[in-house]
C-alpha angles and dihedrals in degrees: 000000000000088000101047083045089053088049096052101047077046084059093050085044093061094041091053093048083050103062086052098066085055118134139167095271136058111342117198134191135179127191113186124195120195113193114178090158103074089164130289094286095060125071124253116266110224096193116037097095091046091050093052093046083050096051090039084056095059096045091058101041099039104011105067087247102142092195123001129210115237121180119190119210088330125181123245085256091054090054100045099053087043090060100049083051089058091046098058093044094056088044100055094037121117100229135123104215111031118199121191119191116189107188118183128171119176136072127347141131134195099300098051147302112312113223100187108300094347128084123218105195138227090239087045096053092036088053085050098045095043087049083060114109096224139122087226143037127194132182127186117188124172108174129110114289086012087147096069083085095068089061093055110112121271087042129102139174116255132178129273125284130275123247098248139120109198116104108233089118120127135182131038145301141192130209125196133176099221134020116260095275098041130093116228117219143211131202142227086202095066090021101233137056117305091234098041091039094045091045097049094050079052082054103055101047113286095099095047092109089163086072089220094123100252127087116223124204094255099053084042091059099040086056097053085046102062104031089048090050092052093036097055100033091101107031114099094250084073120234112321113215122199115226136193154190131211137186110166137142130198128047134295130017142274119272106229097187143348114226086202095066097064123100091233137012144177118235110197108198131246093248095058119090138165125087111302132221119188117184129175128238085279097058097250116146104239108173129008124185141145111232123192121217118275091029115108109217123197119189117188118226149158123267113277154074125327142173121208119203111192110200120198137163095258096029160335145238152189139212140169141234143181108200113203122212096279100009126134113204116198117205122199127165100286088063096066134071137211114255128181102276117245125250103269139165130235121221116267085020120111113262129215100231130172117252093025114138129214142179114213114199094201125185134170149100130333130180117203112204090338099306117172121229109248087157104148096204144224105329127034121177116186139156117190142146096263086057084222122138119192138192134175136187125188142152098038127117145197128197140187120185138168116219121190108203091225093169125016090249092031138064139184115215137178111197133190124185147168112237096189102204100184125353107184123173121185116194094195130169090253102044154304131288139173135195132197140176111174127158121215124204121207100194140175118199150143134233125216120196133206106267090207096045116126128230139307092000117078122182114195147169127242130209123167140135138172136132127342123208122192114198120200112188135171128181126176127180107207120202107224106244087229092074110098099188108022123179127205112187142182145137101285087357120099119167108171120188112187130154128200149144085305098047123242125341120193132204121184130183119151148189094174097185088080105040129156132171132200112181134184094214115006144160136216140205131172130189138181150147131191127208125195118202128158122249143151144228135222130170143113140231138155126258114211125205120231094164153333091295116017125063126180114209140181128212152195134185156134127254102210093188113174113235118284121235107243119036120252110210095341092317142102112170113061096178115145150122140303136208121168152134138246138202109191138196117221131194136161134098109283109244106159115189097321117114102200123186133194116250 
């Protein structure tokens, strides 16, 4: 309660210091609310605060705001008295153009802003706002359904504002990062909200496409925009649209900030072009934009050190820069460096985000213990005394496997396959028998994949283990003695057993994978046996990318499988290698490294 008590009387102190920088002019305040609690049903914000504290800073460096308000996680109480102290200072200050700017980042929905478990509606704050004594009005909401407030009545939608920076503007205007049905979003990547990080870039500088110097509402608001539209359309959140309303008479537009009254700034030349990161010494992103060659761009800042990354299709490139109190630095092309360029994803292309899922149908070749492949393959066609046809298959696999893609560089994966040792069919005169020996892994794993590996190949390694089954079956269709004429028929397949004054003739042609038999008198026996023993598997391969969905991939490894504990055909130990390839299935909203929640 004390502390609540010291930050409103904190709030009274800056209004009054305020008043007492009055003068006859343009008179500006700005009061900033940061709400990371929106209830308990709603999750914690990490960034709203932040994002307050960050708009406040270039007011007051670059907006003509002498002290800014900034309320932290305040009740509705605390607001609303805040605001009745900023309504009697605005309304007892000697100016002749009053400007009142209200910010506000957190929690709402469409009914109004969420502090905590109250609620502070949209008609409350519009009633406040229209009480106050001033020329101009300016709200500033980025929170989820913000928009709601431009439908209230005594709004209506106006065109945009006109290019121009003389202050003859009256009247009022409301910003919001999404329309009255959208979530807005904020991200762990750039470390504040889309709408707030990419405003307060505008603001400095980076939106001042006039190239005067000054950046007006409207070109503010153009900028966040844009770079929140394209920003958000592939978080999971969905694209978030800014939206406004305006009511305003007279001519021009309203100056938001002058680059030139700040004590540094970074000039990037005309000749420069690509998309632009500037962060500080303590890694905070301070400014993002995208500048086209033959535009100047200056962007106001404080005095420090800074590192520019310039991204571009081909390359990219760094550069630094210590910025003095009143110095302008300008960077051209022989101030930056090339750098490796960073792991990115082309549009259309698939992209490795994190919390994608696949299935991968994988088939090839495996070697237990250095066997070498005899398999005969699909048709044989004998004729021989015996009257017997044989076929074998061995050293082949199939796979199927679901990966979770639980980092962008690292996957979680659960696999089970079929390592056929040894497959062996006999079509005799007497009967029918098949023999199998197939061992059948049961693994866990993870994949790890190369940061720095461009698109849309991948190389990766593999670890997994898990349990091993061997599976040892026999089956064998015997033809009863007392049958003089037996027919055994089947598409591809003709066994004739026929006995006369000559004795038996046989006639064999097969196709044995589609077998059927309809005796007359037979007999049946089946045999088998299954072993368990533990293994693992390493290896590496490459996945490559043909779409948004589908991925083609090639592997090798080696099975370590410990010894089983009875032989198979005079062998225990089935270790080998592998070597396969995979075709797999992806789904799941692409939401790269972003982690976007929802305000």
């Amino acid at each position: 309660m004390f502390g609540r008590v010291l930050a409103l009387m904190m709030v009274l102190c800056v209004l009054i210091v305020q008043d007492l920088y009055a003068v006859d002019g343009v008179r500006r305040w700005v009061l900033a609310v940061g709400a990371n609690d929106g209830g308990a049903k709603r999750e914690t914000l990490q960034y709203a605060v932040s994002d307050a504290q960050n708009f406040v800073q270039v007011m007051e460096t670059m907006g003509g705001v002498d002290a800014g308000v900034l309320l932290s996680d305040p009740r509705v109480d605390d607001l609303e008295m805040a605001l009745h102290v900023l309504h009697n200072r605005v309304a007892s200050a000697e100016a002749a153009r009053r400007e009142v700017i209200i910010y506000y980042s957190g929690h709402a929905d469409e009914n109004g802003l969420r502090l905590g478990e109250s609620l502070f509606s949209y008609v409350r704050l519009r009633n406040a706002m229209d009480r106050m004594e001033a020329e101009v009005h300016i709200a500033i909401l980025d929170a989820c359904a913000s928009g709601a407030i431009t439908r209230l009545k005594g709004g209506r939608r106006q065109k945009a504002f006109m290019v121009d920076a003389s202050s003859d503007m009256r009247g009022y205007a409301f910003l919001t990062s999404s329309s009255e049905d959208e979530a807005a979003q904020e991200s762990d990547a750039i470390g504040a909200s889309f709408f707030s990080h990419y405003l307060v870039s505008g603001l400095r500088g980076a939106a001042d496409v006039t190239g005067d110097g000054r950046v007006t509402l409207n070109e503010a608001y153009h900028f966040a925009f844009q770079n929140t539209l394209e920003g958000t359309e592939r978080t999971r959140g969905g694209a978030q649209h800014p939206a406004y309303d305006i009511k305003m008479t007279g001519t021009g537009d309203v100056v938001m900030t002058d680059v030139r009254q700040t004590s540094a700034g970074l000039v990037l030349a005309e000749s420069l072009q690509g998309r632009f990161f500037i962060r500080n010494a303590n890694r905070q992103l301070i400014a993002e934009l995208f500048k086209p060659a033959g535009r100047r761009v200056e962007l106001g800042l404080e005095p420090g050190t800074y590192r520019v990354h310039m991204a571009r299709e081909i390359q990219s490139a760094t550069a630094s820069v210590e910025l003095a109190m009143g110095q302008r630095e300008i960077l051209d092309e022989d101030d930056f460096e090339i750098v490796a360029r960073e792991r990115t994803t082309t549009r259309g292309g698939i992209k490795y985000s994190v919390k994608r899922s696949r299935i991968e149908l994988r088939g090839g070749y495996w070697n237990p213990v250095g066997r070498s492949t005899t398999s005969t393959g699909g048709l044989a066609r004998q004729s021989v005394g015996s009257g017997l046809v044989q076929q074998s298959a061995e050293n082949v696999m199939g796979a199927v496997a679901y990966i979770y893609q639980l980092k962008e560089n690292l996957a979680l994966m659960v696999r089970w396959a079929g390592l056929i040792a040894e497959i062996e069919q006999n079509v005799g005169v007497i009967g029918i028998s098949e023999d199998a020996v197939v061992v059948m892994p049961l693994l866990f794993g993870v994949r790890y994949y190369w940061p720095l590996a461009p698109s849309p190949f991948r190389p990766y390694v593999v670890a997994s283990a898990g349990s091993y089954f061997l599976s040892d079956t026999s089956q064998k269709v015997g033809i009863g003695r007392d049958v003089p004429n037996v027919d055994i028929e089947a598409e591809g397949v003709s066994v004739k057993v026929q006995e006369d004054d000559e004795g038996r003739t046989v006639n064999v042609q097969a196709d044995l994978e589609k077998l059927n038999l309809d005796l007359t008198t037979s007999r049946i026996v089946q045999e088998g046996r299954i072993q368990a023993s533990l293994g693992a598997y390493i290896g590496g391969g490459v996945d490559f990318a043909i779409g948004r969905y589908l991925m083609l991939g090639a592997s090798a490894g080696y099975h370590l499988i410990a010894n089983f504990a009875e032989p198979i055909r005079g062998r225990r130990n089935f270790s080998g290698p592998e070597l396969s390839f995979s075709l797999s299935l992806l789904w799941g909203k692409d939401v790269g490294a972003v982690k976007s929640i929802r305000r």
